[in-house]
C-alpha positions, -999 to 999 in steps of 0.1 A, spaced: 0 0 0 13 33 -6 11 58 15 8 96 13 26 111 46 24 154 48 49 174 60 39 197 92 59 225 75 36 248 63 69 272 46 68 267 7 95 243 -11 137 244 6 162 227 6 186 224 35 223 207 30 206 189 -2 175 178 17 141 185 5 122 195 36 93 210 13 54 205 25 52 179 -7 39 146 7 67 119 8 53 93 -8 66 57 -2 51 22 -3 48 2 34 63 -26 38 48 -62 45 60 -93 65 89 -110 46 89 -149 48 117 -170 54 128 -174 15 125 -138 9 147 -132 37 173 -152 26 171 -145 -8 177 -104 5 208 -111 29 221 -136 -3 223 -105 -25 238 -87 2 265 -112 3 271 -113 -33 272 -72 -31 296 -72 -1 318 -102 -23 317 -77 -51 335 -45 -29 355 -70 -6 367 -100 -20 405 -107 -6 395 -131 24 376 -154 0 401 -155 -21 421 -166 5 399 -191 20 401 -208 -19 438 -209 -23 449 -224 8 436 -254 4 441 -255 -34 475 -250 -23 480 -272 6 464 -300 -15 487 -295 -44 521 -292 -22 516 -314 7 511 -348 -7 545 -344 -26 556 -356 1 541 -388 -3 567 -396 -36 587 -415 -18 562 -436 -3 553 -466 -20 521 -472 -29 522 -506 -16 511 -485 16 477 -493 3 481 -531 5 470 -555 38 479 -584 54 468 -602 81 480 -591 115 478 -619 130 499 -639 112 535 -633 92 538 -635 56 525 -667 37 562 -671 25 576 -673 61 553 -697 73 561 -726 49 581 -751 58 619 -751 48 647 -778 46 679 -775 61 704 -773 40 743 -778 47 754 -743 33 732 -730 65 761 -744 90 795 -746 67 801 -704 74 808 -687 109 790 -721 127 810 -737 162 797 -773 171 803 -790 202 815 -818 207 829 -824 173 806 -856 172 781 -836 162 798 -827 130 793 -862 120 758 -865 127 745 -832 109 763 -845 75 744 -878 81 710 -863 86 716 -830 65 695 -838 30 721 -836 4 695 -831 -28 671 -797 -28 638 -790 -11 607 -779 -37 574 -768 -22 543 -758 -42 516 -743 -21 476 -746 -28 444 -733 -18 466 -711 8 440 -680 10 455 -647 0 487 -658 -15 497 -659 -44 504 -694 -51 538 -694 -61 565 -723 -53 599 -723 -43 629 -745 -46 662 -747 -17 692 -761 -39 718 -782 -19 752 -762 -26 778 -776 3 806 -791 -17 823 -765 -19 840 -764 13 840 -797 35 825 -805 69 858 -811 84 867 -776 84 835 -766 105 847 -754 134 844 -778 166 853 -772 203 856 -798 230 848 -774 258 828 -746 272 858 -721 273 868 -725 238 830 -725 225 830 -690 245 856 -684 223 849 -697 189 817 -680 188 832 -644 196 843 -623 161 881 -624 156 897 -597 137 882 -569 122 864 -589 93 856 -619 118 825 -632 117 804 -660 133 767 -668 134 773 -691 166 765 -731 174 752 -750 198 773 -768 229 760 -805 239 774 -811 272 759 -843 284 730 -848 303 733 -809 314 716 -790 293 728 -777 260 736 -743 252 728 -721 223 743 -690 212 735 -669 178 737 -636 162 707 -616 172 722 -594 146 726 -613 117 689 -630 102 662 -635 115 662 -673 97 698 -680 112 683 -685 149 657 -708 135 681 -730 117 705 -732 146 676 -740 167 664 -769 143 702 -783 139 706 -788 176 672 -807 178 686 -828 147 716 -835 173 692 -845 203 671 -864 185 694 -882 158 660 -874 134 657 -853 102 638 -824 112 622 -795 86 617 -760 95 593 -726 100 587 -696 109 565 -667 113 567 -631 123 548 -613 151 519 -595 136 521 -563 132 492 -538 127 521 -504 109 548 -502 94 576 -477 99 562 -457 66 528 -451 87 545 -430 111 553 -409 76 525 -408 60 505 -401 91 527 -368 95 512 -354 58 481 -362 73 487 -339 102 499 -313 83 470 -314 54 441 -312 83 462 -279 105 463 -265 69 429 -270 64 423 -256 99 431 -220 88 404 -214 57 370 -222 79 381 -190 103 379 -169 68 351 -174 63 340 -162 100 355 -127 88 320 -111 83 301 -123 105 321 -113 133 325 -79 117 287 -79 110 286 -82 150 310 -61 161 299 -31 135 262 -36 154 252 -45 113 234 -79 128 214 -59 155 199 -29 132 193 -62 104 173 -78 133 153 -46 139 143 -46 99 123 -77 98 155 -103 96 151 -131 119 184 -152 132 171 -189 111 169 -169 76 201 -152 78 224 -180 96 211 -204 65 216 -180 39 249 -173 52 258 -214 55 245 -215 20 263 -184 6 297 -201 22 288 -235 8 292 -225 -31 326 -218 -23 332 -244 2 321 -271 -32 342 -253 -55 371 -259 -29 362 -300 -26 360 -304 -63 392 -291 -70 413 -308 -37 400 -340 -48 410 -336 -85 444 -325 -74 447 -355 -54 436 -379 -81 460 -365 -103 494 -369 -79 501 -404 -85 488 -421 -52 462 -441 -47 444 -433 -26 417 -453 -10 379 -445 -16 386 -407 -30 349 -402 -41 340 -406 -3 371 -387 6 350 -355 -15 320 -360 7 343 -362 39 360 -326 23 321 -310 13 310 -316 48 341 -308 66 342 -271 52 306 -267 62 308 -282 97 340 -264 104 326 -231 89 295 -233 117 322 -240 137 337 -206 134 305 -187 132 300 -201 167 328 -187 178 325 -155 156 296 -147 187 318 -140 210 356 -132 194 368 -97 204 376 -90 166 381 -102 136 417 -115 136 406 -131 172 379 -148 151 402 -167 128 431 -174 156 407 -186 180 391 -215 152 423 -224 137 438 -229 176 412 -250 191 409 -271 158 445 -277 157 448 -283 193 420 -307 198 433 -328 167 469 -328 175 453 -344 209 434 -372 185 470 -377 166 487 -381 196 464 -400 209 464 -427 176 501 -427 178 506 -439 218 476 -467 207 493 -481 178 530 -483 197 517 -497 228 480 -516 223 479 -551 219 473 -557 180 445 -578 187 425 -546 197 443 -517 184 414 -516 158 389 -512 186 410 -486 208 418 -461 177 376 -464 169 369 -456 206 395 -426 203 380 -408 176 345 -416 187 350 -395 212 377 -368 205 357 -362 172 322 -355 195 342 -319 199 356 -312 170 352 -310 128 384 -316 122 392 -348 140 365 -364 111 391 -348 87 420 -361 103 409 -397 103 395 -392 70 432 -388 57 445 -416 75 416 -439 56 427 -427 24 461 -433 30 454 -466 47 477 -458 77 477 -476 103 455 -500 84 426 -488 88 410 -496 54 415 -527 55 394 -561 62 416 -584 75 442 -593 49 428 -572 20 411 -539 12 376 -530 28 350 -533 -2 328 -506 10 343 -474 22 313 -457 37 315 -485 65 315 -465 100 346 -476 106 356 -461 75 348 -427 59 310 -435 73 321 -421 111 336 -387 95 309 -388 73 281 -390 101 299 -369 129 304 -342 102 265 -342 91 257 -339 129 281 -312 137 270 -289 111 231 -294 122 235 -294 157 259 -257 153 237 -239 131 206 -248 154 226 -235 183 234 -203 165 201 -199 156 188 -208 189 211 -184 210 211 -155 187 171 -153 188 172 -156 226 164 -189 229 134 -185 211 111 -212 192 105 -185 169 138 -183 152 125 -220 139 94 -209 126 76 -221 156 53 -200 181 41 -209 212 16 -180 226 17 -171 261 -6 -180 287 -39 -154 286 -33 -124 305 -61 -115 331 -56 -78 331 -76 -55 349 -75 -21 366 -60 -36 399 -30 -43 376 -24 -5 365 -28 5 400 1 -20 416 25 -1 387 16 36 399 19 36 434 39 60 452 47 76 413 44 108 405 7 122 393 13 124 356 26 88 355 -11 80 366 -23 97 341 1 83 312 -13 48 326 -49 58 320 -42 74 286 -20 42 279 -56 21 282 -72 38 255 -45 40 229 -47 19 200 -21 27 173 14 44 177 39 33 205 25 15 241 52 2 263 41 -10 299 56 -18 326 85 -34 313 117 -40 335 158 -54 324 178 -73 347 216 -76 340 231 -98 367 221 -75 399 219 -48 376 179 -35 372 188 -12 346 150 -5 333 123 -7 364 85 -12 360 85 23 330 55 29 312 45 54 285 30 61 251 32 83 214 7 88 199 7 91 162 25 125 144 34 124 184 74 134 190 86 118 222 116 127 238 137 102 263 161 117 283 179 106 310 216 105 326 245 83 316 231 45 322 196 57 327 184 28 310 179 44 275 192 23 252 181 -11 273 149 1 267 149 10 230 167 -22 229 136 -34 244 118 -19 222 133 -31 191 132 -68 202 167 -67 211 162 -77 246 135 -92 263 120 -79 295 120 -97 329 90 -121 331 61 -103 339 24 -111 335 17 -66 336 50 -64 306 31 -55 273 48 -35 241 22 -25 217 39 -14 180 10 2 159 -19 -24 177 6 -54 175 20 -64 204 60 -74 200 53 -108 227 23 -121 208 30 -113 171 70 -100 168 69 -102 130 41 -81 128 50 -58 152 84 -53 137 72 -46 107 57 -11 120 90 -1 133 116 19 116 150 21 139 182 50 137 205 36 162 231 59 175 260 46 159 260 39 122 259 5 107 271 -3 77 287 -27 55 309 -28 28 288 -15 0 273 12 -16 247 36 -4 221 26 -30 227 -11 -24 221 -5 16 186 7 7 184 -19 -17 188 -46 11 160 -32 40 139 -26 13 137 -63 6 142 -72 38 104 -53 45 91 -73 20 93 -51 -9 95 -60 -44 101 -50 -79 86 -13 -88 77 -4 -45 113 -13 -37 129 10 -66 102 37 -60 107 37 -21 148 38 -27 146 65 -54 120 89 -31 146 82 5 175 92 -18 160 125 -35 140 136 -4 175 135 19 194 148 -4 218 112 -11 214 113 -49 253 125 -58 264 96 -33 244 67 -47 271 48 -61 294 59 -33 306 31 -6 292 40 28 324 36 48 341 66 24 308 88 32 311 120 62 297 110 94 266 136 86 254 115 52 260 80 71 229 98 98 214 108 66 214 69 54 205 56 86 181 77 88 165 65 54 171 30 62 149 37 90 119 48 65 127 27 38 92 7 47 72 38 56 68 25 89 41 42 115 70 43 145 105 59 146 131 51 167 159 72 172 186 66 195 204 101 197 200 111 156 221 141 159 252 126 176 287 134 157 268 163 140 279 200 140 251 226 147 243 237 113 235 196 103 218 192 137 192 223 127 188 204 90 180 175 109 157 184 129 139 201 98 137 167 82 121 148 116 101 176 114 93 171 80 83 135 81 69 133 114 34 138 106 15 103 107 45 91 127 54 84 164 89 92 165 108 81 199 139 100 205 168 94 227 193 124 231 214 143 260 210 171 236 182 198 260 180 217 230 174 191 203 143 179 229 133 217 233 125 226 198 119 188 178 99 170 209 61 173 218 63 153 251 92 142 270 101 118 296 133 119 320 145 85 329 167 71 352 158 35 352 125 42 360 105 73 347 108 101 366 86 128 352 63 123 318 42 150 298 44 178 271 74 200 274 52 226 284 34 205 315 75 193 324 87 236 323 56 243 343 58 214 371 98 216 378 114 248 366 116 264 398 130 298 382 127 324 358 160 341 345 159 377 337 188 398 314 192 437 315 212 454 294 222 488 304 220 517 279 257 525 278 269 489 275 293 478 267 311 508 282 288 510 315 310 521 343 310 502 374 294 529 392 263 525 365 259 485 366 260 491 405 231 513 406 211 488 383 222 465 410 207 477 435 174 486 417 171 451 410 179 435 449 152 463 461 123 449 437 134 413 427 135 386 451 167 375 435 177 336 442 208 332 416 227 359 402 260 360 376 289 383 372 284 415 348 297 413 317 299 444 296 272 462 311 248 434 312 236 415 344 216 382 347 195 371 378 174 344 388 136 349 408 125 318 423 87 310 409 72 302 446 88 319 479 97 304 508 73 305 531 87 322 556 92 354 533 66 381 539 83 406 516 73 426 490 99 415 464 85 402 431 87 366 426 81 342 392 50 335 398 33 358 376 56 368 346 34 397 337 44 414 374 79 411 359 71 432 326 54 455 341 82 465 366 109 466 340 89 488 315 80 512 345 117 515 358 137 510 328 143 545 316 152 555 348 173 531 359 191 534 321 179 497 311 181 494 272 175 460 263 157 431 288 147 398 284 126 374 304 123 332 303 115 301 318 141 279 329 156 260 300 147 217 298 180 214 306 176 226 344 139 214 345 160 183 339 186 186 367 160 196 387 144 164 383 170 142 384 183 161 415 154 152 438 154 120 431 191 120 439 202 102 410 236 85 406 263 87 380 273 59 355 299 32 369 289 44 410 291 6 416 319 -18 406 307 -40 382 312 -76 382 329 -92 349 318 -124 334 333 -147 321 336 -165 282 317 -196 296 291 -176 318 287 -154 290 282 -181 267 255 -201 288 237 -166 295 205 -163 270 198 -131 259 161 -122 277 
């Protein structure tokens, strides 16, 4: 619907600092409800606009892996790819486990046999002819034979070397020289028990034979031998491989913390707050930024998993290895915007995700590494699955980390016994990563969600109205006693009002901090309302209150009414009737045009009433030579210009302005005022300010806060119930060269028929005095007082030529001592009075935002 607001200036067309402030109706369209899709479709082209003036950290965020990907696994050329390959750990090789003759080559070099008897019976039981086997149906080998060729003529058994004692077996079987070599013997003594010696050194086969010789000895028999080795579950190349692992996952630690860049600025900058205020809701815009990040994060996986097909390894299961790289981006990118909530700035942002990633997965490497060297083989399967099951609960990248050691097969960990796993997305396999990763991202974006809209069901969609209120008149009464008259009578007009502004009885707790208690009040349409109130008065909690910001402590009295809607029954609806200036400006990286762009859509306008509502804001605040023109290059005067349009971009029926005018010199203060002024009509505008001025001469009605409203009504009612003064100025007729003798006399004039409360010095032949509006009691004299201005006129104009007054002047007390005056009987205290207790990152975490 469009809508047709006139101005309240009656003056014919001007222009002040570019602005049209003429009495020509500003015509703009209203804005409806935006949906979920339309939001995220707005803050998507926001993205894309913000991408188009600020692109460096996403190009960032796709190089480093690109790069990482393509350097890293170079590493891996000198690993075989036999790294791939299995075999059982519970057995050796099939090879080592066949049996084997002995031969007479095995004892003719480095052997010492005692007694020499034994000489003579090894040649008769050693097989002089070769040893064939031909294995079958053996599972997972090969199937290959072997043959053992008897080679022992060339030197004869009599030169093995015997020994007839232990001494000189002690010493046969020691090295002599510096090429001496021996692989040891055996020593039969008897009935004692024999004694074998070999080189632990030399082969692993040479003990084995030695051990199989002696038994031929013992047991005058032709024996044949085996042997297996230990399982093992790596090889020393894991330890290798498993390091390029480490080193791909802390690379790809550092480009999900880029990507947390914005948002954290968006917080920071206050961008997220005034977009909450416009209609956005936290579900929309923490999807549309997952989804916006996720084009980029499948560009990246695409690409690192065609870099790794193309390096020469083979690695195991790549297509699920892309999955495992798709979902690790996104889970890991939810990871930072979780911490992006509460990092002091940007740079803290990315340091504080890469840290804890790499931390918590150098704990899960470490962790593999101490399993694999000290488990027992049997279970070291089961112990590494237990340690990532549970390191992983905490952290994206653990999935990523053990993703890599599947591909790469370290450790084993693709593989089925003796061969390759067959299926890869197997828990135990990629499906683990693949899971965890799925979970993670879910579970983070609902808790951002969740804790950004104040752990509301209504970020989700879902809406869950509040018990029924029984309200009556007993209720108005319990807020109003012991209060000052006219905050009765705001209460009674509050029960009849309909449209514009109603806030009741709404109160803030921080901590043991009551910064807003039990304030009520109302603006009425083309009403201006002025909030005023001392350093932490409770200002902006309550137009934080009022914007949705914040919730108020439980109450069953608490009701904010925006334009009929209430903001606790309907928040959508309500919000949609609210246009907000914060105090400071916030802005993102793009153009003025494109700002108004975004809010438009974000109020739910389209096509032709979002191009027609941009186009009227821009000409009627005079923003048309800086349309094109990035926001952060603009003066601080045209950013409160923008804001100021962003505000009205919807044409909504209430205004909030949390001090407009702040930064501003006084010539863009009095433009200002001229365009409030301007589109006020139609409006209830709610203005905070510690300007007395700017609430003098823009404001209707004010109210003076501090925590809880101290006085309430029309500036008029406010000068006539607490400005206890009125201030007269005489000029003397020969100022400013009045001799002292002169201002003297007028002195004394004025002491004999003013009951003078205040005076200042003289300056220049002009004096200044207060007269208090009622007497004290206990003065019967006939000095005039303030209580009739008139009296005050008179006496001047009868006096004046007499006592050589030129010029005079007579007024009330300014707002700015009606305010003092106020705020002084109620003895209010400064800002920071009380020390104030810090919280910490945990508490701070696990408080919701009321």
């Amino acid at each position: 619907m469009k809508s047709e607001i006139p101005s309240k200036l009656t003056a014919s067309s001007e222009h002040r600092d570019g602005i049209d402030t003429s009495d020509r109706p500003m015509t703009l369209y209203t804005g409806k409800p935006c949906g979920p899709l339309r939001q995220m479709r707005a803050l998507y082209i926001k993205r894309l606009a913000i991408l188009k003036h600020n692109f460096m950290p996403y190009l960032a965020a796709f190089f480093v892996p690109l790069v990482l990907a393509g350097l890293v696994p170079r590493f891996l050329r000198s690993a075989e790819a036999g790294g791939l390959q299995c075999s059982d750990p519970n057995a050796g090789s099939t090879y080592e486990s066949n049996p084997s003759t002995l031969l007479p080559q095995a004892f003719l070099y480095g052997t010492t046999v005692a007694p020499p008897s034994a000489v003579d019976t090894l040649e008769r039981l050693l097989p002089r002819n070769g040893f064939c086997y031909q294995p079958s149906g053996t599972a997972g080998y090969s199937g290959v034979g072997y043959c053992e060729n008897s080679d022992y003529d060339t030197k004869p058994w009599s030169e093995v070397t015997t020994a007839t004692s232990l001494d000189a077996f002690n010493a046969a079987i020691i090295p002599q020289g510096q090429y001496g070599y021996s692989q040891g013997g055996f020593f039969v003594r008897g009935n004692d028990a024999p004694l074998l010696a070999f080189a632990a050194g030399y082969t692993f086969s040479a003990s084995v034979e030695m051990l199989g010789a002696l038994d031929m000895v013992l047991t005058n028999t032709t024996v044949g031998v085996s042997h297996a080795s230990f399982g093992q579950k790596y090889t020393p190349q894991d330890f290798y491989q498993s390091l390029v692992a480490v080193f791909t996952t802390i690379g790809f630690c550092l480009f999900p913390g880029l990507f947390a860049l914005y948002p954290t600025r968006e917080r920071l900058q206050k961008v997220r707050a005034m977009q909450y205020s416009n209609g956005i809701t936290s579900g929309p815009l923490w999807v549309a930024y997952a989804l916006f990040d996720f084009c980029f994060l499948l560009l990246i996986a695409i690409l690192v998993t065609i870099i790794w097909m193309t390096n020469g390894y083979g690695y195991y299961g790549l297509g699920y290895m892309f999955v495992v790289l798709l979902l690790y981006g996104m889970a890991a990118t939810a990871y930072s915007y979780v911490i992006s909530l509460f990092a002091p700035s940007q740079l803290a942002g990315i340091a504080m995700t890469v840290i804890v990633q790499v931390v918590i997965a150098m704990l899960y490497f470490v962790g593999c590494f101490l399993t694999v060297d000290s488990a027992n083989v049997t279970v070291v399967e089961h112990d590494l699955n237990i340690l990532y099951y549970t390191i992983a609960l905490i952290c994206p990248a653990v999935s990523l980390l053990r993703a890599l050691l599947v591909s790469m097969n370290i450790y084993s960990l693709s593989c089925d016994e003796a061969i390759l796993a067959s299926y890869g997305g197997a828990m135990d396999l990629y499906g683990g990563p693949i899971l965890y990763l799925v979970l993670q991202f879910i579970l983070l974006v609902t808790l951002l969600i969740f804790y950004e809209s104040g752990g509301s069901l209504e970020a989700f969609g879902i809406h869950i109205g509040p018990a029924k209120k029984h309200k009556d008149h007993e209720d108005d009464e319990k807020g109003i006693v012991g209060s000052d008259a006219e905050l009765g009578e705001e209460i009674h007009r509050l029960s009849s009002m309909n449209d514009g502004l109603r806030v009741q009885h709404i109160s803030k707790t921080f901590g043991r901090n009551k910064a807003v208690d039990d304030i009520s009040f109302g603006i009425l349409p083309s009403e201006k309302f002025a909030f005023i109130g001392p350093n932490g008065a409770g200002k902006s909690s309550s137009i934080s209150l009022i914007r949705g910001e914040l919730r108020p402590d439980p109450s069953r009295r608490s009701e904010i009414h925006i334009a009929g809607d209430s903001l606790f029954d309907s928040p959508v609806a309500a919000k949609s009737h609210l246009g907000v200036c914060p105090q400071f400006d916030s802005v993102d990286s793009m153009t003025l045009s494109e700002h108004l762009h975004f809010y438009a859509r974000a109020r739910g306008l389209q096509g032709r009433e979002k191009n027609s509502n941009v186009d009227e804001i821009i000409n009627r605040l005079g923003l048309t030579e800086h349309r094109k023109k990035l926001v952060k290059k603009l003066s601080g005067g045209t950013k409160r210009k923008l804001s100021l349009g962003i505000a009205l971009i919807s044409n909504p029926s209430v205004l909030l302005l949390d001090e407009p005018s702040s930064g501003m010199d006084a010539a863009a203060k009095r433009t200002l005022w001229a365009t409030l002024h301007a589109i006020s009509a139609g409006r209830s505008l709610l203005i905070t300010t510690h300007s007395m001025e700017e609430a003098d001469n823009l404001c209707d009605r004010a109210g003076i806060i501090a925590k809880q409203m101290l006085a309430l009504g029309t500036i008029s009612d406010l000068h006539a119930k607490y400005a206890d003064r009125i201030y007269v100025q005489l000029v003397h007729e020969h100022a400013p060269r009045s001799t002292d003798q002169e201002v003297e006399r007028l002195w004394t004039w004025v002491r004999s028929t003013f009951l003078v409360a205040e005076t200042e010095r003289s300056v220049g032949g002009q004096v200044r005095f207060a007269v208090p509006i009622k007497r004290d009691g206990s003065d019967s004299s006939d000095l005039l007082d303030g209580s009739h201005m008139g009296k005050l006129f008179q006496a001047i104009e009868a006096r004046k030529v007499e006592v050589g007054v030129r010029d005079y002047s007579i007024e009330r007390s300014s707002l700015e001592q009606v305010f003092l005056n106020v705020v002084g009987r109620h003895d209010v205290e400064e800002e920071n009075s009380h020390a104030v207790e810090r919280k910490g990152l945990v508490q701070k975490f696990l408080r919701r935002k009321k």
